[in-house]
Steps between C-alpha positions, in 0.01 A plus 500: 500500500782632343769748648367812367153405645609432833719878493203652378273346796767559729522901443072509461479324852782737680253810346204300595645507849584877483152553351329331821672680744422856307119421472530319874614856630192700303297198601638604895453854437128508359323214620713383870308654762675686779295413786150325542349289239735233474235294344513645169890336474307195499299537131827725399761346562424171345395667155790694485769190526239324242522744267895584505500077514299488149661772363867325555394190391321676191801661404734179523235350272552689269926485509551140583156345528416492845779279615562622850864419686683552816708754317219730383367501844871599649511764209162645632601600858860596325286731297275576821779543749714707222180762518443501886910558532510711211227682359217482768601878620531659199175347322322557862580854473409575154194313543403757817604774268249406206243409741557843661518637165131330398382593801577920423351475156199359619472727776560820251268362202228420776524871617533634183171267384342661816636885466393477097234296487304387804502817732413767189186260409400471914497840497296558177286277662462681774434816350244304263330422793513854695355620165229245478422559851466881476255459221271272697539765789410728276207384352333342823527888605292610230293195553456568845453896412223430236319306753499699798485806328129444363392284845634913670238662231241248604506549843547867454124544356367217696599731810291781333183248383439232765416559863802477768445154649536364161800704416682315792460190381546595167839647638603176686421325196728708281795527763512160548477431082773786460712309779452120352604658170811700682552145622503313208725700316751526803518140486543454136803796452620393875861470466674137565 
């Protein structure tokens, strides 16, 4: 391996080392649990330190081909002590500020999607089905009107032609018709 090689690995395994301790702080602030379910540390944790493992070890393949030494190693925590001393603050605060700044737009396009979009269809909807509703009101009125109305003539001229024991249970039959048809339609326009 010739100087230039071994330089070249040297700087990629002190970034490498940075690089792991800036994706080991998102990997603390998105997937490290505060409290309670511990357990999920044990599936995480492992494929996190495989990946940033294969990931190292693909890069170095590529610059000195794979050949792994004590040095590279020492310039890895180098590189991943220089970020917790150095740039672990300032990368942990611009990360909260674009998360924070994610988090707004999301929040604003969602309401906007709602304001625009979802609440001015719910409410055409809504008056879609007032309308639809009013109609079927309305014509089980006239339903209900053209049948009554004819069953009142009927027993209007029965009460003039047939003798007054049958007119009683002519009327019970026709009150309790009129009221199973009252109750019919109450049950179909009922409100729910």
């Amino acid at each position: 391996m010739t100087l230039d090689e071994q330089f070249a690995s040297l700087i990629l395994m002190v970034l490498m080392g940075m690089w792991i301790g800036a994706s080991f702080s998102i990997y603390q602030r998105f997937i490290h649990p505060r409290k309670g379910r511990r357990w999920i540390l044990l599936l995480t944790d492992p494929l996190f330190w495989i990946a940033q493992a294969m990931l190292a070890f693909a890069l170095l393949l590529i610059v000195n081909e794979g050949q792994l030494r004590l040095y590279l190693i020492l310039a890895a925590a180098l590189g991943f002590s220089a970020y917790k001393a150095m740039f672990e603050r300032p990368f942990m605060f611009l990360l909260e500020g674009m998360i924070s700044a994610v988090v707004q737009t999301w929040r604003i396009l969602s309401k906007t999607l709602f304001h625009l979009i979802i609440y001015p269809v719910y409410c055409l909807l809504k008056l879609v089905y007032i309308l639809c509703r009013m109609t079927v009101n309305t014509i089980l009125q006239s339903f209900l009107f053209l049948l009554i109305f004819p069953l009142k003539i009927i027993r209007g001229i029965l009460r003039m032609v047939l003798p007054e024991r049958w007119l009683l249970s002519i009327k019970k039959w026709t009150i309790r018709t009129e009221q199973n048809i009252i109750k019919w339609i109450s049950i179909v326009t009922r409100r729910r």
